[in-house]
N, C-alpha and C positions, 0 to 999 in steps of 0.2 A: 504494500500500500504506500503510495505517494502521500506526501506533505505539499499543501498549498496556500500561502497566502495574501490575505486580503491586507494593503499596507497602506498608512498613510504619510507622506512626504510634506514638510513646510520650508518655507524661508527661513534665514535670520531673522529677519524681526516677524515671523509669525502671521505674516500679511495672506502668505499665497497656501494653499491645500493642493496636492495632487494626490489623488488615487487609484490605486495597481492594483494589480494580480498577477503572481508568478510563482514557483515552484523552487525556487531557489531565491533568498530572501537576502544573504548577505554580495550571491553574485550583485544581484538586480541593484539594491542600494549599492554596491563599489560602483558598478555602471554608471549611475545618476550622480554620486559624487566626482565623478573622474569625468564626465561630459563625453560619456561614451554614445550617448541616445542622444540625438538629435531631435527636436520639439520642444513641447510646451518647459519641460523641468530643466533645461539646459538654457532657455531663452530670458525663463524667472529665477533662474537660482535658486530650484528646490531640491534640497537633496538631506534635509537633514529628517530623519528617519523619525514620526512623535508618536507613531499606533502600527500595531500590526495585530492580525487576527490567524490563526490557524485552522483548515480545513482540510477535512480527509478526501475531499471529491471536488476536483477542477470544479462541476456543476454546482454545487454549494457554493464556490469562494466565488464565482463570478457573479452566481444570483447576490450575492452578499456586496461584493462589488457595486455592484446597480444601485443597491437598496441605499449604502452608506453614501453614495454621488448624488443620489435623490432625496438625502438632507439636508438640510437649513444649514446656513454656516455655523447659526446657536446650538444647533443640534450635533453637528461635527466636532465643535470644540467642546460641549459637553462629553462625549464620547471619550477625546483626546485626556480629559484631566481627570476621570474617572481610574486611571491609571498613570498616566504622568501628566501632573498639573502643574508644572512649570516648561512644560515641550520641549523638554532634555532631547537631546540627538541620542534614542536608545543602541543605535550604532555603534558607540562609541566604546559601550559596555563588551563587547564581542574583543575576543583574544584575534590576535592579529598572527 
């Protein structure tokens, strides 16, 4: 069984949200910190890692996907501080 997550990315100063889905969580975030993808997170500066969720089934994390991009901004950053409520770069935490 595959691991898949549903993640969320912000600014520095916490202005901008992007949210993913991918199956490898620390490739995907080195990616977006490093300016490997080209788009929206390479163009704002979003890379610092503030939520991520884990799902057993691609079909779960993408419905889940949807669901968290079709919330309110209040409702996204209630999400975010419900586990880290100062929007630490949980990235950072991970052994290099």
């Amino acid at each position: 069984m595959k691991d898949y997550y549903v993640y969320i990315l912000s600014n520095k100063t916490n202005t901008v949200l992007y949210i993913g889905v991918t199956n490898n969580l620390e490739r995907r975030v080195h990616e977006h910190k490093n300016g490997v993808l080209e788009g929206f997170t390479k163009k704002y500066n979003v890379h610092k890692l503030v939520y991520f969720e884990m799902c057993g089934d691609i079909k779960d994390a993408i419905a889940r996907e949807k669901q968290l991009k079709g919330f309110t901004r209040k409702r996204k950053d209630e999400l975010i501080m419900q586990t880290n409520p100062n929007f630490c770069d949980l990235s950072l935490q991970w052994n290099k």
